[in-house]
C-alpha positions in Angstrom: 3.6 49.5 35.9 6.3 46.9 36.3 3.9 44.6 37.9 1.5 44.6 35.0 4.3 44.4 32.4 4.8 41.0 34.5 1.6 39.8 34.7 1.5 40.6 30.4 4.7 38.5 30.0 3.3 36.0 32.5 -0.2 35.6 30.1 1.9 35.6 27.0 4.1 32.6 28.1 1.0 31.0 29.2 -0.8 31.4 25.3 2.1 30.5 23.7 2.4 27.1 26.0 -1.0 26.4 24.8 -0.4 27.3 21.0 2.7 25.2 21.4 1.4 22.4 22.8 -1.8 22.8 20.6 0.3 22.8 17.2 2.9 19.7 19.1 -1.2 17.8 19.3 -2.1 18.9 15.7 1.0 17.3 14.6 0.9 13.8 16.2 -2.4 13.8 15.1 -1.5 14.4 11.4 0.9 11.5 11.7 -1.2 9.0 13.2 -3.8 9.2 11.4 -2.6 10.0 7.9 -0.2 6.9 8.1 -3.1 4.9 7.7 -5.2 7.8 5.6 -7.8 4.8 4.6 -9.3 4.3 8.1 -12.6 5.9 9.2 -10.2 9.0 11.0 -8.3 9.4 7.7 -11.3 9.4 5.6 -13.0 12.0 8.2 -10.0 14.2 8.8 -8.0 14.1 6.0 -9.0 17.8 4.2 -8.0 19.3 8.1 -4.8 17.3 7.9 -3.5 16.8 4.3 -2.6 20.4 3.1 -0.1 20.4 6.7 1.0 17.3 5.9 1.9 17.8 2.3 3.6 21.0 2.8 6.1 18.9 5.4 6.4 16.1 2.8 5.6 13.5 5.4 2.0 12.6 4.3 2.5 9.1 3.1 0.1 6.8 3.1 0.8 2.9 4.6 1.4 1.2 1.1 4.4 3.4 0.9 6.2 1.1 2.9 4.2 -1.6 2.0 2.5 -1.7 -1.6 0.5 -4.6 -1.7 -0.5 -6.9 2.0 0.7 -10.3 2.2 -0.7 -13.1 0.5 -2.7 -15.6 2.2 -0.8 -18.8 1.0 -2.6 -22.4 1.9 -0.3 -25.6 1.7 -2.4 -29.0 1.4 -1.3 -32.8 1.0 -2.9 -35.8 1.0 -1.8 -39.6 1.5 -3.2 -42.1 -0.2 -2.8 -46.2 0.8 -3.7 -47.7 -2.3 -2.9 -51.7 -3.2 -1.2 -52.7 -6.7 -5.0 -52.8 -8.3 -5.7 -49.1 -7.2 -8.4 -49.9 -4.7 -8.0 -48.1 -0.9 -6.4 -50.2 1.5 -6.3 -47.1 4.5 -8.0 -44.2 4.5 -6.2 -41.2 2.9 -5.1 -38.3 5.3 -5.6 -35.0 4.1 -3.7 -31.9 5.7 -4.2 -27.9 5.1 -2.0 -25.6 6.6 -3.6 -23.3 8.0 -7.3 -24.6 8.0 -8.6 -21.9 5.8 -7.2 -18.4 4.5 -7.7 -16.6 7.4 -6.6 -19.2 10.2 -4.0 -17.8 12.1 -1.2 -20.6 13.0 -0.2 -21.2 16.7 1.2 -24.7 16.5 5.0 -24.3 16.3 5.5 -27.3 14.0 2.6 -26.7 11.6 3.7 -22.8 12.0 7.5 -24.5 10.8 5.8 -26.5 7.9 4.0 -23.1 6.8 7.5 -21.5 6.7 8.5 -24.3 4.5 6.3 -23.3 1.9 7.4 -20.1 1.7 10.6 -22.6 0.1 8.6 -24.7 -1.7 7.0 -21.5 -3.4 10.8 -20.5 -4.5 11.9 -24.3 -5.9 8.8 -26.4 -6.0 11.5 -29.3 -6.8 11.7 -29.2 -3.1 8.5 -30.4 -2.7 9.6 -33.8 -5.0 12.9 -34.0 -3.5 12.2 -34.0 0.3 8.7 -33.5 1.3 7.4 -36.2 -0.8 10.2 -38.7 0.2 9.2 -37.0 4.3 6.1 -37.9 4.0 6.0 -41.6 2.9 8.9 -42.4 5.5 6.5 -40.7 8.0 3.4 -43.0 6.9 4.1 -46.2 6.1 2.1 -48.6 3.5 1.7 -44.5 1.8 1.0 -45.5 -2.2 1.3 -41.7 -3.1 1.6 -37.6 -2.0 -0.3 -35.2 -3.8 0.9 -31.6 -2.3 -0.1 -28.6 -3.9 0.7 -24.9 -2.8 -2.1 -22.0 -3.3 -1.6 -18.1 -2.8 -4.4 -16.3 -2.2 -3.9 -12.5 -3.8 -5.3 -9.8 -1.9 -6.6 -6.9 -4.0 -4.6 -3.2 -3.8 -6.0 -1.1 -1.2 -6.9 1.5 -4.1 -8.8 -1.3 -5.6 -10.6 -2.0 -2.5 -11.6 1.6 -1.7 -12.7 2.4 -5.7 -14.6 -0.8 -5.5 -16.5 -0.2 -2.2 -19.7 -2.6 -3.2 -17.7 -5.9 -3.9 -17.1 -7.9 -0.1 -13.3 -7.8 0.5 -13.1 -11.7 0.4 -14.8 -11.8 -3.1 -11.8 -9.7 -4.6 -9.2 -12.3 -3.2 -8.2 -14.1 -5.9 -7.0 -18.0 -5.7 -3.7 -18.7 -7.7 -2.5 -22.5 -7.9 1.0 -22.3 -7.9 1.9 -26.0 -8.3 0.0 -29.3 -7.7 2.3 -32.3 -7.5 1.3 -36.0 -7.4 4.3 -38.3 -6.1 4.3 -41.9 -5.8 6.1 -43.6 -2.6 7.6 -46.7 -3.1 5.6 -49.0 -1.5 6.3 -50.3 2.4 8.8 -47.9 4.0 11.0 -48.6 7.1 
């Protein structure tokens, strides 16, 4: 008798491990993949995982921590060498950092002038004050710096989802936040 009363406790530790470590798997799985509740899993399993989740209070979805992704944000200049009558001497040099929206920065100083923007979208004086001024010291026989700064918005992840037929890169949205056209003076050391 006492031998089967063991062997009962025995099997009854061994279900409750399982439940245990069942509900422990249910869990994690609840929190990875409801963090990010717009994915293929979260779409899938989300009526399996969302009444748990809600009843714990932790079923937040990634905007929560960050509403809106960051904005794609494109810095271009060009140099024009330009005689007294307006006709090109040099040819111009035109720069965009990045290349394109999506271009992922590697070179540390073009990754440094990128950071700059971030500046010149704070106080675009800055852009009149020093990188104009930069610029012409750094080319010489430069005429004039046009820089301009352009943020591209990306839409809300609710208005990607509700608007499932539209391409993602046709809801970005362009926004020219200054264009500025500075003349150099001429020859500099």
């Amino acid at each position: 008798m006492l031998t089967n009363h063991r062997h009962r406790a025995q099997a009854l530790k061994i279900v409750l491990q399982v439940v245990i470590s069942l509900l422990i798997v249910y869990h994690l799985l609840a929190i990875a993949i409801l963090s990010n509740s717009g994915s293929f899993l979260g779409r899938k399993y989300s009526r399996y995982l969302t009444p748990y989740a809600n009843q714990l209070g932790f079923h937040n979805m990634w905007n929560f921590y960050s509403p809106d992704p960051a904005n794609a944000m494109v810095f271009e200049y060009s140099v024009s060498f330009l005689n007294s009558e307006g006709d090109e001497v040099k040819e111009s040099i035109h720069r965009k950092i990045p290349g394109s929206e999506t271009e992922m920065v590697l070179n540390s100083a073009e990754r440094r002038l990128l950071y700059v923007t971030r500046y010149f979208l704070i106080n675009p004086n800055l852009v009149k004050e020093f990188f104009g001024p930069w610029v012409c010291r750094k080319h010489a026989g430069a005429s004039r710096v046009i820089a301009s700064l352009t943020i591209y918005t990306q839409p809300s992840l609710d208005k990607a989802m509700l608007e499932s037929e539209e391409t993602l890169s046709s809801m970005i949205v362009p926004r020219d936040v200054f264009r500025e056209e500075l003349p150099c003076a001429g020859e500099v050391p």
